[in-house]
mmCIF file of the N, C-alpha and C atoms, coordinates in Angstrom:
data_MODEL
# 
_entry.id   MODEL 
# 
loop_
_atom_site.group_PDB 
_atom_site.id 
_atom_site.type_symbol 
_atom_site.label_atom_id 
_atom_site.label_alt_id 
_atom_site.label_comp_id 
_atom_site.label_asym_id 
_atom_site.label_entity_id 
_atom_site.label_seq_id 
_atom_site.pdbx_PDB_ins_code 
_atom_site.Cartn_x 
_atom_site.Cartn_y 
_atom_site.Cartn_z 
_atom_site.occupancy 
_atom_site.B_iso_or_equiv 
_atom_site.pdbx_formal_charge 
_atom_site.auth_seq_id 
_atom_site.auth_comp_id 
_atom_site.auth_asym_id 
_atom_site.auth_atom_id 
_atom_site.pdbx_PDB_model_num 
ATOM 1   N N  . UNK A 1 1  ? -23.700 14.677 11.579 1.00 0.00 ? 1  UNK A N  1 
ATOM 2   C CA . UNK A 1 1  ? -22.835 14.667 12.734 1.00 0.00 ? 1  UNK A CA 1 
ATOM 3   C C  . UNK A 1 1  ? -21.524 15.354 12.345 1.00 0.00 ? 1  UNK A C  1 
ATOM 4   N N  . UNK A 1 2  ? -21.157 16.630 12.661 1.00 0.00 ? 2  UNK A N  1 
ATOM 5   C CA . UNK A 1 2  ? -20.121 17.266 12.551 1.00 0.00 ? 2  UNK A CA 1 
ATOM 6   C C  . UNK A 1 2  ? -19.059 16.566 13.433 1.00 0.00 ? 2  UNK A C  1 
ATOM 7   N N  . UNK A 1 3  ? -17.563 16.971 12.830 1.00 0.00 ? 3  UNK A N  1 
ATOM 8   C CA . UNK A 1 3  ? -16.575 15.906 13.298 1.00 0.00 ? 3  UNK A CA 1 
ATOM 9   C C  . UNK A 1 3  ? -15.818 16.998 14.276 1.00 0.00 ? 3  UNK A C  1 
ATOM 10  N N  . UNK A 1 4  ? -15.599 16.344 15.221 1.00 0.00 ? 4  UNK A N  1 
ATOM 11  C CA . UNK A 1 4  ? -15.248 16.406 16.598 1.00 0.00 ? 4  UNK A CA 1 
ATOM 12  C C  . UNK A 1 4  ? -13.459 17.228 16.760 1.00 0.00 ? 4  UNK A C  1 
ATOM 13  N N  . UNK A 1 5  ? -12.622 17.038 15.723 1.00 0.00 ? 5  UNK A N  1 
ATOM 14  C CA . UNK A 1 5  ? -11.150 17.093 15.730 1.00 0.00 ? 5  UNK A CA 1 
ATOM 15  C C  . UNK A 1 5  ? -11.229 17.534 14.378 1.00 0.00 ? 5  UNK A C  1 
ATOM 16  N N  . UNK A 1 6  ? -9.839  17.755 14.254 1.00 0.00 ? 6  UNK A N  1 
ATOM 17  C CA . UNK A 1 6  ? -9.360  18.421 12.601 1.00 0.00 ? 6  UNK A CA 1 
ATOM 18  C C  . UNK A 1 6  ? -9.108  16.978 12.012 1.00 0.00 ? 6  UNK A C  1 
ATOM 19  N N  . UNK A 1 7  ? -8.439  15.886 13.084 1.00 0.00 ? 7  UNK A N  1 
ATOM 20  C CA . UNK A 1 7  ? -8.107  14.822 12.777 1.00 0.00 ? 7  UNK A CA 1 
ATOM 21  C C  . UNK A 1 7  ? -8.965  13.658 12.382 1.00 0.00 ? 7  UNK A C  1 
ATOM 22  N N  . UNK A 1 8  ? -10.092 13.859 12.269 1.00 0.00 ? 8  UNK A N  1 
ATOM 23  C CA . UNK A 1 8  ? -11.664 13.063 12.573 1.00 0.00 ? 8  UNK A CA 1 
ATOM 24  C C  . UNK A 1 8  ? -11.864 13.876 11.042 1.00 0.00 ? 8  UNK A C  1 
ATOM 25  N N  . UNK A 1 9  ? -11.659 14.803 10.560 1.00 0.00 ? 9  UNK A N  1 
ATOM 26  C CA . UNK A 1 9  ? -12.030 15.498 9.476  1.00 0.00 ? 9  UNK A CA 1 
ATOM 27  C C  . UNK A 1 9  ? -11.198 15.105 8.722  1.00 0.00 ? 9  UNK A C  1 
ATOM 28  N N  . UNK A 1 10 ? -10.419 15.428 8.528  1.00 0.00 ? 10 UNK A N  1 
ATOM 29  C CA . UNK A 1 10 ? -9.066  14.876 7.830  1.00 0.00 ? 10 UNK A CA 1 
ATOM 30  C C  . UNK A 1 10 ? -9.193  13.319 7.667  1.00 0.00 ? 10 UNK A C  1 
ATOM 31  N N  . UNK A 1 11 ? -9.450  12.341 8.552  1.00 0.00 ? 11 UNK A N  1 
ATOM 32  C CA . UNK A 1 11 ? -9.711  10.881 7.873  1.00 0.00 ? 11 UNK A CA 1 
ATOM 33  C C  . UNK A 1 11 ? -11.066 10.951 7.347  1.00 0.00 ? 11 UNK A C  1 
ATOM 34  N N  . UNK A 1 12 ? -11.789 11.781 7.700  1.00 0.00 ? 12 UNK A N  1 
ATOM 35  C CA . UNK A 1 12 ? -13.225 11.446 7.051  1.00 0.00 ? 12 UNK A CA 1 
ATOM 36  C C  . UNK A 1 12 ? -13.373 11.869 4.949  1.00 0.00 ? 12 UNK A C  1 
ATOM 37  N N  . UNK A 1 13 ? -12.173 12.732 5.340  1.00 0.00 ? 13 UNK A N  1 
ATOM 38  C CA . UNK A 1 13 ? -11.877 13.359 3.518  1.00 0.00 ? 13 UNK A CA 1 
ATOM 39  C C  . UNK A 1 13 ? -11.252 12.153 2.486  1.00 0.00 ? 13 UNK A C  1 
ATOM 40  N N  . UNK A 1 14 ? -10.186 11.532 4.084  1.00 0.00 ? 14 UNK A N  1 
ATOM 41  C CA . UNK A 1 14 ? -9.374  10.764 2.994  1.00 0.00 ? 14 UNK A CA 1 
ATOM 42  C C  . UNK A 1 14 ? -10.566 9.277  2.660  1.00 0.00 ? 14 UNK A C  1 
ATOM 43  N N  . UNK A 1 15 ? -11.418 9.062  3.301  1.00 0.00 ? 15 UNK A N  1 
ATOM 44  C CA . UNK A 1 15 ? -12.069 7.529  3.559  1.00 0.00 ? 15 UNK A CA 1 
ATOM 45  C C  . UNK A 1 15 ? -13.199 8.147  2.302  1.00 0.00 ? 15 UNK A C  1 
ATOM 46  N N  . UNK A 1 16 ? -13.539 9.777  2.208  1.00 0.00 ? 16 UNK A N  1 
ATOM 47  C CA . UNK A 1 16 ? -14.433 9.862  1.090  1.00 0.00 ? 16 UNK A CA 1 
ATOM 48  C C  . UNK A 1 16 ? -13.993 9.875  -0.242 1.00 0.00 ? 16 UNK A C  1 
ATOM 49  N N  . UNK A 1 17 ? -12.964 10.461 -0.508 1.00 0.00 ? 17 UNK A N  1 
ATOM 50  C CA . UNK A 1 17 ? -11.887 9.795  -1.436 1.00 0.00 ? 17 UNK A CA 1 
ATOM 51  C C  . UNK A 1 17 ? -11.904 9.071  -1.970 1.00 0.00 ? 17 UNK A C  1 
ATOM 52  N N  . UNK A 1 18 ? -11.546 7.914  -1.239 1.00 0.00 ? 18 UNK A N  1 
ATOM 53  C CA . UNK A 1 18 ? -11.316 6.334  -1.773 1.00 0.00 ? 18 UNK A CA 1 
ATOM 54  C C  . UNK A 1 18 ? -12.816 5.825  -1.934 1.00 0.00 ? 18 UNK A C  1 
ATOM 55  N N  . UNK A 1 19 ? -14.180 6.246  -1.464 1.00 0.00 ? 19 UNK A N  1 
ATOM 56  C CA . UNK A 1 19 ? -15.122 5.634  -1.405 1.00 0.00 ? 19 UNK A CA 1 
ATOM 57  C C  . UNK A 1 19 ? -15.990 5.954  -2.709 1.00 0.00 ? 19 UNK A C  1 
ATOM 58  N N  . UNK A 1 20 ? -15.154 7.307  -3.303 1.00 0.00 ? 20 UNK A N  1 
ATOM 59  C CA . UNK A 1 20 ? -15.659 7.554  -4.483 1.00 0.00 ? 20 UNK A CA 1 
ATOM 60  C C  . UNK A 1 20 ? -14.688 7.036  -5.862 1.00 0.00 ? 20 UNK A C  1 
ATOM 61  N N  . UNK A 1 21 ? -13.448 6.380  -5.308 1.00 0.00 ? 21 UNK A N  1 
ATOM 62  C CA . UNK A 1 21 ? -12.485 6.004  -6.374 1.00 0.00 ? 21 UNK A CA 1 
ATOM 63  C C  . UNK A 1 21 ? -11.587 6.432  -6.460 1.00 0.00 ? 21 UNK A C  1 
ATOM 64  N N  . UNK A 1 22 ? -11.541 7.892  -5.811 1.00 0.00 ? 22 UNK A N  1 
ATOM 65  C CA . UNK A 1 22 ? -10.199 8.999  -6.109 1.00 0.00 ? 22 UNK A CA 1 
ATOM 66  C C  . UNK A 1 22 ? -9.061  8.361  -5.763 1.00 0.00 ? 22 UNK A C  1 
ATOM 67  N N  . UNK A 1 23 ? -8.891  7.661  -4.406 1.00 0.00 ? 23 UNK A N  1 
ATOM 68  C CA . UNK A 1 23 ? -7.830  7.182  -4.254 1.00 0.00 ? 23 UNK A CA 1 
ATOM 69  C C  . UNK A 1 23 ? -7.563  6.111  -4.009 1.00 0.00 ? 23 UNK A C  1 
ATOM 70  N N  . UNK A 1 24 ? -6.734  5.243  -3.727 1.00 0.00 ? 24 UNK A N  1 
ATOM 71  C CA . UNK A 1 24 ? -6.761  3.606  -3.721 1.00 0.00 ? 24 UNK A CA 1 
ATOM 72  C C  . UNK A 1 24 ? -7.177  3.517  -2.303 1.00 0.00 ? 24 UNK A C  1 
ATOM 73  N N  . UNK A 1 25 ? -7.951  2.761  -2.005 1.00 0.00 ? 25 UNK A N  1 
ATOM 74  C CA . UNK A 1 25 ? -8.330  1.787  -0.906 1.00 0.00 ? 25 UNK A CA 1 
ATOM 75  C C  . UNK A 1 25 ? -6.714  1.650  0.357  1.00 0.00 ? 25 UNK A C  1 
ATOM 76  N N  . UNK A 1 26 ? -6.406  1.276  -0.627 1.00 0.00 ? 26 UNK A N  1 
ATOM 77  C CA . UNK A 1 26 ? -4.640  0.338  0.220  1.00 0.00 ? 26 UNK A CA 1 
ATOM 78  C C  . UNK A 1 26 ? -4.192  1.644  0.837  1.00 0.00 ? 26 UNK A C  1 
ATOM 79  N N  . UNK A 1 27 ? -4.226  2.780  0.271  1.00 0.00 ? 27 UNK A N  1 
ATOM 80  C CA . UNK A 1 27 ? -3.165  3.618  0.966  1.00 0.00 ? 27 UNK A CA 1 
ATOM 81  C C  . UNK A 1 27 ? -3.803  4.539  2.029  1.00 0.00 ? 27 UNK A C  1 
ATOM 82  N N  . UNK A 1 28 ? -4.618  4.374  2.418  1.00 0.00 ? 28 UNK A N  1 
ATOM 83  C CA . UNK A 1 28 ? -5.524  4.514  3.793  1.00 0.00 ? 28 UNK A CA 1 
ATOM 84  C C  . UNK A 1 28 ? -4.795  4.029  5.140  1.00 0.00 ? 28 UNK A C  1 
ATOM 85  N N  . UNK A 1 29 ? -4.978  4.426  6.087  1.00 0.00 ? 29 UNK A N  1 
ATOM 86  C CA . UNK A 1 29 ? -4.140  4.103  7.080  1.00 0.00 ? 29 UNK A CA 1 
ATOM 87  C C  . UNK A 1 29 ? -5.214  4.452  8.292  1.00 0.00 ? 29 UNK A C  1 
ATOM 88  N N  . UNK A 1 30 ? -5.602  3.700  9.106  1.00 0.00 ? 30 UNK A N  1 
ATOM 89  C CA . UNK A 1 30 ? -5.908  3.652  10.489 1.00 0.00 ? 30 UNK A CA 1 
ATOM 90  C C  . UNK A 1 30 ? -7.787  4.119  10.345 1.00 0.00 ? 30 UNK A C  1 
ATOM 91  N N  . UNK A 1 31 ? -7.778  4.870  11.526 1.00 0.00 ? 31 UNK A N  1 
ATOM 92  C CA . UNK A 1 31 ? -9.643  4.817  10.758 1.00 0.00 ? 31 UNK A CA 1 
ATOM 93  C C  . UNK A 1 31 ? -9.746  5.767  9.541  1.00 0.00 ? 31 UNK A C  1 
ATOM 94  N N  . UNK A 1 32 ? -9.462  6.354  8.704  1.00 0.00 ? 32 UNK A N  1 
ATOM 95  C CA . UNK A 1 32 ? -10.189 6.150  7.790  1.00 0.00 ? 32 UNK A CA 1 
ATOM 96  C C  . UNK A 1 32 ? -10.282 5.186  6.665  1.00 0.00 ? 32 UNK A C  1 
ATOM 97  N N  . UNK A 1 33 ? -9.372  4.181  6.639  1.00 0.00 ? 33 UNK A N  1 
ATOM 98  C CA . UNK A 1 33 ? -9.889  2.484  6.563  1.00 0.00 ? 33 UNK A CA 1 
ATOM 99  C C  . UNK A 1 33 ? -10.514 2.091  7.193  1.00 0.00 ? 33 UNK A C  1 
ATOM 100 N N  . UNK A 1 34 ? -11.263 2.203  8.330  1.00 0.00 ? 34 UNK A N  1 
ATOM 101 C CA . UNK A 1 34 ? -12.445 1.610  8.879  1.00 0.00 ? 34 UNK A CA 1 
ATOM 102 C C  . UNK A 1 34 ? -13.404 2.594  8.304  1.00 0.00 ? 34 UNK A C  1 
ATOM 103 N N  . UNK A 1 35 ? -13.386 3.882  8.223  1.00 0.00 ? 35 UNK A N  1 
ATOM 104 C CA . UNK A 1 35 ? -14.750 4.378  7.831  1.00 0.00 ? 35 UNK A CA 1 
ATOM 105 C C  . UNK A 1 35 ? -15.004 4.449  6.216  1.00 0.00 ? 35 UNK A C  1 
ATOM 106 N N  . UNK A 1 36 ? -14.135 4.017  5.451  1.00 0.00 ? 36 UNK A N  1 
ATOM 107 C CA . UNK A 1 36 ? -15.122 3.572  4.363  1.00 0.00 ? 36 UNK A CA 1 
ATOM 108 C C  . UNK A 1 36 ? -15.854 2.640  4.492  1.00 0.00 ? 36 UNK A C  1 
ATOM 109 N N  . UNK A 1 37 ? -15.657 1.596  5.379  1.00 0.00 ? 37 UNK A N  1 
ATOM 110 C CA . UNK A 1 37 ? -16.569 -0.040 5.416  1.00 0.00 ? 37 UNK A CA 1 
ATOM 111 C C  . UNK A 1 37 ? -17.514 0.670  6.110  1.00 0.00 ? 37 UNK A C  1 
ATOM 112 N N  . UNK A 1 38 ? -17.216 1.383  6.695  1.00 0.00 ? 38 UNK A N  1 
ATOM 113 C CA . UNK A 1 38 ? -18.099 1.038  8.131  1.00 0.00 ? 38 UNK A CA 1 
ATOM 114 C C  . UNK A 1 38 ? -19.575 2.360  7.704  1.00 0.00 ? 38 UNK A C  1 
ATOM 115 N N  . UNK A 1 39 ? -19.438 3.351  7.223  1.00 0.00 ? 39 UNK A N  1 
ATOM 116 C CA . UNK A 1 39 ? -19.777 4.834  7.173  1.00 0.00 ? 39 UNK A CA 1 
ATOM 117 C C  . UNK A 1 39 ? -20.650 4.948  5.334  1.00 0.00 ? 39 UNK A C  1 
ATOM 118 N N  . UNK A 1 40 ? -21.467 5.151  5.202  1.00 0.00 ? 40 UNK A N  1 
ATOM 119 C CA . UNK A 1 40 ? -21.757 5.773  4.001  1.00 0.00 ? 40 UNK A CA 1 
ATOM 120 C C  . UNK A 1 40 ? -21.114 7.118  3.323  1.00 0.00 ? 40 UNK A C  1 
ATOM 121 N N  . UNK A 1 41 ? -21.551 7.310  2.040  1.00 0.00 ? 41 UNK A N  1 
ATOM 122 C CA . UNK A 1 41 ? -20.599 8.328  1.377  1.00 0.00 ? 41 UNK A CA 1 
ATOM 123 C C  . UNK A 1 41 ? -21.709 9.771  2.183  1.00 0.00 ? 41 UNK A C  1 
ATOM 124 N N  . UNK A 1 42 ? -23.247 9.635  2.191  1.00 0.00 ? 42 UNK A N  1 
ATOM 125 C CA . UNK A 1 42 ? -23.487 10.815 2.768  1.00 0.00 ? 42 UNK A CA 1 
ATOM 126 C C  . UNK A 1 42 ? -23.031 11.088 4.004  1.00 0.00 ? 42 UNK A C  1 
ATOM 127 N N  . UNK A 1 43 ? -22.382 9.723  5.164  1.00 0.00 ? 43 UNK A N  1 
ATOM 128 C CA . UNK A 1 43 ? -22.014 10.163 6.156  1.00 0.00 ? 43 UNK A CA 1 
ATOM 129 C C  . UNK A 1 43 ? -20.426 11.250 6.166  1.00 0.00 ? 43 UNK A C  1 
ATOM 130 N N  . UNK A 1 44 ? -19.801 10.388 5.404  1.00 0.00 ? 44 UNK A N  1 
ATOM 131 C CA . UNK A 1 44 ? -18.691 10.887 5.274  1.00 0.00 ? 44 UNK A CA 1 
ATOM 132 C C  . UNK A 1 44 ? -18.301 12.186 4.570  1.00 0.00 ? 44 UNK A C  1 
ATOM 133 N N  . UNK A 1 45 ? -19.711 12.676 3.950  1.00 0.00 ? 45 UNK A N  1 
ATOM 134 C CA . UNK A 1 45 ? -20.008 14.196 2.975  1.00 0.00 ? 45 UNK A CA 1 
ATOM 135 C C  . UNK A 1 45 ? -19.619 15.034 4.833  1.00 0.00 ? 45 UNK A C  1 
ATOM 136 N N  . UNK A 1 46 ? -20.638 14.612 5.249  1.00 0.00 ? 46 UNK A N  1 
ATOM 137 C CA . UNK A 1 46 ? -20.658 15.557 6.674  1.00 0.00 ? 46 UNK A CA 1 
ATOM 138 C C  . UNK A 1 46 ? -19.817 15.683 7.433  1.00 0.00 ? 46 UNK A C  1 
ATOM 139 N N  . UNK A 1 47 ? -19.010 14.569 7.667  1.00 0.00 ? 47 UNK A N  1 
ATOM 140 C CA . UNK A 1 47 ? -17.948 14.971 8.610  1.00 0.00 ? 47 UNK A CA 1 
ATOM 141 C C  . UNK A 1 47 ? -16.535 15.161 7.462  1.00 0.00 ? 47 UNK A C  1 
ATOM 142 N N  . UNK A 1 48 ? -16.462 15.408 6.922  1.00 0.00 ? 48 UNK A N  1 
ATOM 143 C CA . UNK A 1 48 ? -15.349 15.976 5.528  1.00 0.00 ? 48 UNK A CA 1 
ATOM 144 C C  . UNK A 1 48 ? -16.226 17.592 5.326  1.00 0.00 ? 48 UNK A C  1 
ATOM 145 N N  . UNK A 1 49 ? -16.980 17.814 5.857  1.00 0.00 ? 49 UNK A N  1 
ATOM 146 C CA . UNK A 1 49 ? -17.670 19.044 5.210  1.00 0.00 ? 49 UNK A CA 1 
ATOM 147 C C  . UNK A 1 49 ? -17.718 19.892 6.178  1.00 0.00 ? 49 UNK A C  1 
ATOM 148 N N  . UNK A 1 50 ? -16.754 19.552 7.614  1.00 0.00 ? 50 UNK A N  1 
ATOM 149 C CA . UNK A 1 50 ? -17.111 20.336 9.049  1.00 0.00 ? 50 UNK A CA 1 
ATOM 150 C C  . UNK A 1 50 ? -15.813 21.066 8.752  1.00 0.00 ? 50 UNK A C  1 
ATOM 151 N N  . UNK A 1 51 ? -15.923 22.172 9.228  1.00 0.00 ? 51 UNK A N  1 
ATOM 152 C CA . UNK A 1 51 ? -14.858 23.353 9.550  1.00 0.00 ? 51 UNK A CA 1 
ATOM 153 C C  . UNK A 1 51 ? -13.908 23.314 10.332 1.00 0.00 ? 51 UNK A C  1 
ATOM 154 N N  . UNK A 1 52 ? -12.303 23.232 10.067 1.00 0.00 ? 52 UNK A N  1 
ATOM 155 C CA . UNK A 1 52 ? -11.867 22.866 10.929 1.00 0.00 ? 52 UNK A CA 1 
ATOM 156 C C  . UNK A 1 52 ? -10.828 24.369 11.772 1.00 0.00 ? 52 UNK A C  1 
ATOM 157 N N  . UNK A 1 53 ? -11.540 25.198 11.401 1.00 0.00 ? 53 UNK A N  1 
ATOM 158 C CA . UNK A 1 53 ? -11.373 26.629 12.486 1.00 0.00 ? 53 UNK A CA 1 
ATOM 159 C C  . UNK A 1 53 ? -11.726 26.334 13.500 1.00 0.00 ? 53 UNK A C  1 
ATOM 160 N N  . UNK A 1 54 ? -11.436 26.375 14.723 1.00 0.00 ? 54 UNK A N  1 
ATOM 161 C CA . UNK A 1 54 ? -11.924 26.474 15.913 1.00 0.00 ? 54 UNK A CA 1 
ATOM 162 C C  . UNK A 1 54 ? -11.638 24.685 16.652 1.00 0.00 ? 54 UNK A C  1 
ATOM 163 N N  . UNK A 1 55 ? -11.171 23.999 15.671 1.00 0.00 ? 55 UNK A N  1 
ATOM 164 C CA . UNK A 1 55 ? -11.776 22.819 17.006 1.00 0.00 ? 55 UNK A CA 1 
ATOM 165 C C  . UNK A 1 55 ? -10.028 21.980 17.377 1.00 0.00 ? 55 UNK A C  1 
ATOM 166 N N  . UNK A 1 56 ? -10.178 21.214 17.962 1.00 0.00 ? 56 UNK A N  1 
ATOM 167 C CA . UNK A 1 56 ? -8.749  20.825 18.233 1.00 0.00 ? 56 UNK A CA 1 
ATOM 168 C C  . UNK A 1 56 ? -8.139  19.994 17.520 1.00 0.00 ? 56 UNK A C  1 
ATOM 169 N N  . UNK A 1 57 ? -6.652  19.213 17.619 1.00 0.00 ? 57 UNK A N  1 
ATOM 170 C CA . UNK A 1 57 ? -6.401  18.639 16.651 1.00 0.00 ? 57 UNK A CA 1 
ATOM 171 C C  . UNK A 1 57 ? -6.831  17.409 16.710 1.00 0.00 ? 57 UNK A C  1 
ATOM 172 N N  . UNK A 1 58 ? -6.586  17.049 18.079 1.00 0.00 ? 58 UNK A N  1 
ATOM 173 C CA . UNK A 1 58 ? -7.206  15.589 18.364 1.00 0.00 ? 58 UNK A CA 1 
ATOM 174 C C  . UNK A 1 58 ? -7.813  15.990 19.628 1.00 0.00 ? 58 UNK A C  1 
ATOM 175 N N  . UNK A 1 59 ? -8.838  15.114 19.675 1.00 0.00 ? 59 UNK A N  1 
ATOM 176 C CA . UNK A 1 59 ? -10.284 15.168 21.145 1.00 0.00 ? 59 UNK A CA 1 
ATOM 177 C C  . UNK A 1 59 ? -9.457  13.973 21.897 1.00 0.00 ? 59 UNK A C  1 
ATOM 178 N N  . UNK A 1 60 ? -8.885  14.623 23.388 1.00 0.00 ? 60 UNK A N  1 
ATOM 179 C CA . UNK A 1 60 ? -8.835  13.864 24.326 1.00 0.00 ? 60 UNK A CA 1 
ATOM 180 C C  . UNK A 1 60 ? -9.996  13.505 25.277 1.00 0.00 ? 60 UNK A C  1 
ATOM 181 N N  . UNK A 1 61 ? -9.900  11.945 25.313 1.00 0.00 ? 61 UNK A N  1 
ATOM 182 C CA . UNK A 1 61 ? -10.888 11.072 26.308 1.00 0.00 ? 61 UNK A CA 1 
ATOM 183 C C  . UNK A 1 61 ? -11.755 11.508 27.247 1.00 0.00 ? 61 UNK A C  1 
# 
């Protein structure tokens, strides 16, 4: 599942991060503290691995 926003990409890097050790847990902020609990590390390979040319910064409703 490719990620939707630059911003959806960007927490999905920082939540893979911490899920591999790189960075502390604590200093996570908003969902990507939910998507380490919530998300596996192959999920989070994919949406950290989407391109963020072309898409917006944040997906309105």
């Amino acid at each position: 599942m490719p990620a939707k926003s630059k911003a959806q990409q960007k927490a999905a890097g920082a939540a893979l991060s911490a899920k591999r050790g790189e960075t502390a847990k604590s200093a996570l902020k908003g969902a990507s503290r939910e998507m380490v609990d919530s998300m596996s590390e192959k999920q989070l390979e994919k949406l950290a691995a989407t391109k963020r040319k072309g898409k917006p910064e944040h997906v309105k409703s």
